[in-house]
C-alpha positions in Angstrom: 29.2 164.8 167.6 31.9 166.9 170.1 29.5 164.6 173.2 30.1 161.8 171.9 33.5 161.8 171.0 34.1 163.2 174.7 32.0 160.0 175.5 33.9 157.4 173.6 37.1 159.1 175.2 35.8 158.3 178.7 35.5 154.8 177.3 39.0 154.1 176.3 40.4 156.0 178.9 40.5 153.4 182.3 42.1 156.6 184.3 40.0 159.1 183.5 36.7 160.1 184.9 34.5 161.1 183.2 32.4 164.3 183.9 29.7 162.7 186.8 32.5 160.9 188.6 32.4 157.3 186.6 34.7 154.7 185.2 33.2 153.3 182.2 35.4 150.5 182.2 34.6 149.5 185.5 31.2 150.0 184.9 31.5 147.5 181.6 33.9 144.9 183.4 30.0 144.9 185.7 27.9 144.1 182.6 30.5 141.1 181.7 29.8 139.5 185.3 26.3 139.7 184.7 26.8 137.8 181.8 28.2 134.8 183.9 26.2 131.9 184.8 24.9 132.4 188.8 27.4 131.3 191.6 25.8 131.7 195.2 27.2 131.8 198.4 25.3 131.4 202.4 26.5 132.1 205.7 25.3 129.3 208.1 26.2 129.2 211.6 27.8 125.5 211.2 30.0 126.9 208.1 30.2 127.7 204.4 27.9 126.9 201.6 29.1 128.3 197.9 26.9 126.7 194.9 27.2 127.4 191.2 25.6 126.9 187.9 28.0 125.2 185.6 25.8 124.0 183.0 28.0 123.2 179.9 27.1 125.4 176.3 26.9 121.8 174.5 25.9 118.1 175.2 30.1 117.2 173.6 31.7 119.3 176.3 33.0 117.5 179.8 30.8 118.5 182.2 34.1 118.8 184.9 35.7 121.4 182.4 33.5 123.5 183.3 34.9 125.5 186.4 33.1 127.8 188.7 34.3 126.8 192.4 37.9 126.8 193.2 39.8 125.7 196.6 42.1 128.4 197.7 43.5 127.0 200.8 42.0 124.2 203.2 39.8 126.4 204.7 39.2 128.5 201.6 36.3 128.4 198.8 35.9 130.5 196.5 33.0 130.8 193.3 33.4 133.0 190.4 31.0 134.9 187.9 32.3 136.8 184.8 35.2 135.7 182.4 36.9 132.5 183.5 40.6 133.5 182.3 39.9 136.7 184.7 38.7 134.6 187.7 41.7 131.6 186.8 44.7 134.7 187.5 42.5 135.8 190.7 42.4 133.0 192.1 45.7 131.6 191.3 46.8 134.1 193.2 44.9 134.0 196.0 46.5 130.5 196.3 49.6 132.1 196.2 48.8 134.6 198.9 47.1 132.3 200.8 50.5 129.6 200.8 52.7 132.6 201.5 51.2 133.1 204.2 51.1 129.9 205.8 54.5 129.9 205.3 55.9 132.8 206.4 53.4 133.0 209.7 53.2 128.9 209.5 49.0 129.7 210.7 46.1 130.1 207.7 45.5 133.2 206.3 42.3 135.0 207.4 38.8 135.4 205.2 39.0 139.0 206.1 42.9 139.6 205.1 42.8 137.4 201.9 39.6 139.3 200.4 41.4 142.4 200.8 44.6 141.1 199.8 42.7 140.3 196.4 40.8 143.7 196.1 43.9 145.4 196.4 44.9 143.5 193.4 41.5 144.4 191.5 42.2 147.9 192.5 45.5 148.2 190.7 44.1 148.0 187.3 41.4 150.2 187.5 43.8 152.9 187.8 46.9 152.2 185.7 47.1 152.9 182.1 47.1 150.4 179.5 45.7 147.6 181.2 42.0 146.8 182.0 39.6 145.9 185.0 39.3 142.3 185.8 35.8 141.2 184.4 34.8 138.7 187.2 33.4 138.6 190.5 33.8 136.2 193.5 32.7 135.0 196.5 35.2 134.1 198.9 33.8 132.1 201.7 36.2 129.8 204.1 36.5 129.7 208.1 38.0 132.2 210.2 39.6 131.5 213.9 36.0 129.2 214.1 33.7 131.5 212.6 32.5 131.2 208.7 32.8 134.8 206.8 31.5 135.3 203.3 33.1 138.0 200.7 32.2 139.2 197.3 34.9 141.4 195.1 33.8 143.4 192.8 35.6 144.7 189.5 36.3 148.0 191.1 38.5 146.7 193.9 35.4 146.9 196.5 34.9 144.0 199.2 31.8 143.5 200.7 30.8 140.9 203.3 27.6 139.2 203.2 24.8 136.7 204.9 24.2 135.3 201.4 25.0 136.5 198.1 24.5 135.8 194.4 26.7 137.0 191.7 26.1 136.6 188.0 23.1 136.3 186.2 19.6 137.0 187.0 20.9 138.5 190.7 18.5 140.5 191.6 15.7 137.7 191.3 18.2 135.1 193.0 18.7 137.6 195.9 15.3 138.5 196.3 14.8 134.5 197.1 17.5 134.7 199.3 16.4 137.5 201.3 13.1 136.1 201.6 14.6 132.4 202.8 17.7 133.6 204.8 17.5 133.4 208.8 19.9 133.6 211.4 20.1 130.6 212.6 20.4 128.5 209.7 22.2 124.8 209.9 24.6 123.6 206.9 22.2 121.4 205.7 19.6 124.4 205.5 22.3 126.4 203.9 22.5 123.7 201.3 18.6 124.0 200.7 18.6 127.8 201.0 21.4 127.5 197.9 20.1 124.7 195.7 16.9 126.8 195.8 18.5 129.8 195.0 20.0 128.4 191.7 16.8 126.8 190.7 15.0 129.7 191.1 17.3 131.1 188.6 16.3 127.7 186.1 13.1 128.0 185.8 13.1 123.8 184.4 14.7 122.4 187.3 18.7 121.4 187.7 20.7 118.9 186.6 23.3 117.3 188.5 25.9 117.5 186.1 24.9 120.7 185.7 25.6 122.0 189.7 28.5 122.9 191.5 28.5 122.2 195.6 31.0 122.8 198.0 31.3 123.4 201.7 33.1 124.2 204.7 32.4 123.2 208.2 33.4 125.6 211.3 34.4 122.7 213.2 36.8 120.7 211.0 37.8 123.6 208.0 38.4 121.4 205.4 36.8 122.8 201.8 34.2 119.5 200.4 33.6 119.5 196.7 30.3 117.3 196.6 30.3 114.8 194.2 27.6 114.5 191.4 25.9 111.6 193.0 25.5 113.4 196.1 24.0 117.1 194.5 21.9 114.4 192.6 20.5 113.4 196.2 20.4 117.0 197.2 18.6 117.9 194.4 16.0 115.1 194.5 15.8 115.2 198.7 14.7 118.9 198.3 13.1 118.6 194.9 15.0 120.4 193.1 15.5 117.9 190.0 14.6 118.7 186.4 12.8 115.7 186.2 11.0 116.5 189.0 10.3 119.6 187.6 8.5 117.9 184.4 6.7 116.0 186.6 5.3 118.7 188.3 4.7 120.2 185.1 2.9 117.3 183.9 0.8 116.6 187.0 -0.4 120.7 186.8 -1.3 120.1 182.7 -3.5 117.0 183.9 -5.4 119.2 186.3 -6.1 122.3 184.5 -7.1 119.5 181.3 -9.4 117.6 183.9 
């Protein structure tokens, strides 16, 4: 009874560590990312590709309600995982930071400096009593003096840059395709692919349009593109990606195996 009341003080207790150097609630605020529907993110050489899954929970909900990839500043995108009322403050204020910016130095804020910027906001709540750790992660991509960086910020205040990332659900499967598809020298359109593929492999019946997020950034003109469902629908049905397409292959392989 005495461990676990030591263990359930660890719990409520953001400030305190507990005996082998955790913080529970950071650890939790984790868990509630992984319940988040899969945003995905990939470095190309020609720019930015972030992708999400923003299938609604019912048929009666607007499909554009449903938010998982933001614009932060022109140059900025950023895709979220976790609990949306968490990733809403974060990234309201990351437009904030991003505006100040502009106009105090009148030049766009760097990837690198905004991540951080953000982190160090994270940070501040995993050690101040009586408040708790944001429960979202995001990936911050956008272009940086001509170059495209990639971030991810996690709920203990930690920035990490990346090639490609996934975030939310089913992550380790969804980076395991993206390890296996990633290479160096990849073109935006291949980045599109790369990500598309990534989310389906996390939907095992194929995606719907309405269903996708898509946005992009190009290293020569930094201007953040949210993609339009009748273009993801072409996306989706150029790289076969579809749901129907899906059922179709599903049929054709029932046919065989009855033949």
């Amino acid at each position: 009874m005495q461990g676990q009341a030591q263990q359930q003080a660890y719990d409520r207790g953001i400030t305190i560590f507990s005996p082998d150097g955790r913080l529970y609630q950071v650890e939790y605020a984790r868990e509630a990312v992984k319940r988040g529907t899969a945003s995905i993110g990939v470095r190309t050489d020609e720019g930015v590709v972030l992708a999400a899954d923003k299938r609604s929970r019912s048929p009666l909900m607007e499909p554009a309600s449903v938010e998982k990839l933001h614009k932060a500043d022109d140059h900025v995108g950023i895709a979220s995982a976790g609990h949306v009322a968490d990733a809403r403050q974060l990234i309201d204020f990351a437009r904030r930071q991003a505006q100040v910016n502009r106009l105090r130095y009148g030049e766009p804020m760097g990837i690198e400096t905004l991540t951080k910027t953000i982190t160090d906001h994270i940070q501040q709540y995993t050690q101040v009593g009586g408040a708790r750790p944001f429960g979202v992660a995001l990936i911050i991509g956008g272009i940086e003096n001509g170059r495209p960086r990639l971030f991810e910020t996690d709920p203990s205040g930690t920035p990490y840059e990346w090639k490609a990332l996934s975030i939310g659900a089913n992550r380790t499967d969804v980076r395991d395709y993206l390890e296996e598809g990633y290479e160096d020298e990849l073109g935006l359109e291949d980045g599109i692919e790369l990500a598309l593929g990534a989310l389906a492999e996390a939907n095992e019946e194929g995606l719907e349009p309405e269903g996708v997020g898509l946005a992009t950034i190009e290293a020569e003109e930094p201007q953040y593109v949210d993609h339009g469902v009748e273009r993801i629908e072409g996306y989706l049905s150029e790289f076969g990606y579809l749901a129907e397409d899906a059922e179709e292959s599903e049929d054709d392989d029932g046919s065989e195996e009855a033949e």
